[in-house]
N, C-alpha and C positions, 0 to 999 in steps of 0.2 A: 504494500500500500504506500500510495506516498505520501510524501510529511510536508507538515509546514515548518516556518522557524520556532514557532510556537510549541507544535508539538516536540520540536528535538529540544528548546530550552527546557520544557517537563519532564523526558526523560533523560535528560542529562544532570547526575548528583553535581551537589554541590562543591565537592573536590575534582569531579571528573573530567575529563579532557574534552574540549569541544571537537566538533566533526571536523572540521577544518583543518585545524590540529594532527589529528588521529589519523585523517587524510595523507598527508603531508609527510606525515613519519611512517606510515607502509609503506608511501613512494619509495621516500630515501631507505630503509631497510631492504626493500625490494632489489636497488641499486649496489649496496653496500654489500648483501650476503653473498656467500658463494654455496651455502647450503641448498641444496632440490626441492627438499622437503619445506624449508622455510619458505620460498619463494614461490611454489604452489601455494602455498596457505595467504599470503600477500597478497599474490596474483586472486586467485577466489575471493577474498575479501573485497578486493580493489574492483570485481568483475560484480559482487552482489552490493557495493554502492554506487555503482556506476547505473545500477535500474532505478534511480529515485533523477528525478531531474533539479530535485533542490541542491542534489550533490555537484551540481555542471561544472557551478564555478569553481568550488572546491579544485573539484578533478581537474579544471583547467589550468589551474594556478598550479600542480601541481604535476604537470605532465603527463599524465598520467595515461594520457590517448598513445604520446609515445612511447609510453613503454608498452602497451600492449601493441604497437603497430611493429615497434625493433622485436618483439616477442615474438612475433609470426615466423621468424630466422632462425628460432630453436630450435634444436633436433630433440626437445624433450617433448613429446607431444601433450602431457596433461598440461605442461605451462601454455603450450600451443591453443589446447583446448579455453580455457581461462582468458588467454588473449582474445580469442575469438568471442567469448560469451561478452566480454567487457567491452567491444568492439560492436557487439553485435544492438548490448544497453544504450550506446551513443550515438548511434548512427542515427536517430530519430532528430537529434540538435545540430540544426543547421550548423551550429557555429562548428560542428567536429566535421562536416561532412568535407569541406575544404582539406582537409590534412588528411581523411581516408579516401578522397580522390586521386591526388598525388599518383601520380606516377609505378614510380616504386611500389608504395601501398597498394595501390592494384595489381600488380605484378604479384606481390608474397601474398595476395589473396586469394588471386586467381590460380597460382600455383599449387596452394594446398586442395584445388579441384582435381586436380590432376596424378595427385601420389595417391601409388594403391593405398601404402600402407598409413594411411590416413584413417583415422576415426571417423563416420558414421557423425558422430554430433559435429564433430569440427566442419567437415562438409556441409552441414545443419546449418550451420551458424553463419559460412562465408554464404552461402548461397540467401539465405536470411538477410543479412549486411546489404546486400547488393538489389534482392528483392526491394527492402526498404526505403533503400536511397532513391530509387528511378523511382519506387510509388509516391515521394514526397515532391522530388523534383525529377520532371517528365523531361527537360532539356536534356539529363545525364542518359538518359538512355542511349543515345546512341556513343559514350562515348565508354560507357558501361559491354553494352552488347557486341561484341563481337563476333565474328565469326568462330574464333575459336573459343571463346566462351560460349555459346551459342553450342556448338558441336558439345563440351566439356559438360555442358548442363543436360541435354539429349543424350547423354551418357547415364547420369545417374540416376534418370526416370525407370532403368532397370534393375535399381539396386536390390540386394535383400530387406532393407533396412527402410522401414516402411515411413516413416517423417521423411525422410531424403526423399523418397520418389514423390510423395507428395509437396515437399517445397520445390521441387526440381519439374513437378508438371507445373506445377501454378507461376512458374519463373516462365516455363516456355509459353505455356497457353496467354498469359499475359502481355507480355514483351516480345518474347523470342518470334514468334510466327508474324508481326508487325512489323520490324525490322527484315524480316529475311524475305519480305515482298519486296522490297527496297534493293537487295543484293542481285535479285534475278535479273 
């Protein structure tokens, strides 16, 4: 559910650390550890306040889109996974959608469509991200749909893994088949 400022100064004790705060220093911890374990736990934290939108600022003061976007580059796939979910909470505010446009950041998103040995949610999630963005803003589409993302997404409409085929038909049947009257 989301909160107000109201409700996080109620549940916030009175010695306790504001969000902002608390934000700020998972960042940096996140940066700082060289632990797996820690930095999953971070990551997830960081990925389950990233779904409140009172957190935006927080998070944006705090980098915190970056580090879930440099996270896509891991070969650890639950941090992978964690980036993508946190990625996946942001991508509804416009002000994040600029830095998950990028270049790059489409590249390490679209890639993880592509590795077998990819997670089932992690493909969930970019496919989700990208869903998202074109359904809020209809200009990205085309710069979103590719051909090879197009092929990459008509791909996973055969998966075993039954939320993938269904965000993978609702990606094509909405976008994909619009675009590719366009290529013929």
């Amino acid at each position: 559910m989301f909160s107000s400022q109201k409700q996080l100064k109620k549940r916030t004790p009175a010695n306790g650390i504001n969000r902002e705060e608390y934000i700020s220093q998972l960042a940096k911890e996140f940066i700082e550890t060289n632990n797996i374990e820690s930095k999953e736990q971070v990551l997830a934290n960081l990925a389950n306040f990233s779904y409140d939108p009172i957190n935006y600022a927080y998070l944006k003061k705090s980098s915190v889109l970056n580090i879930f976007l440099e996270t896509l580059k891991n070969p650890d796939k639950s941090l992978v996974l964690h980036a993508t979910a946190g990625i996946s909470n942001l991508c509804n505010c416009l002000e994040f959608q600029p830095f998950i446009l990028q270049p790059d950041s489409q590249k390490d998103l679209k890639a993880l469509l592509n590795t077998p040995d990819n997670s089932c949610d992690i493909k969930v999630n970019v496919v989700t991200i990208l869903y998202l963005i074109i359904s809020q803003n209809n200009h990205t589409k085309d710069l979103i749909c590719t051909p090879d993302l197009v092929r990459a997404i008509r791909k996973l409409r055969s998966s075993s893994c039954i939320n993938l085929r269904n965000i993978a038909t609702l990606f094509i049947t909405d976008f994909a088949t619009r675009v590719e009257t366009r290529w013929s």
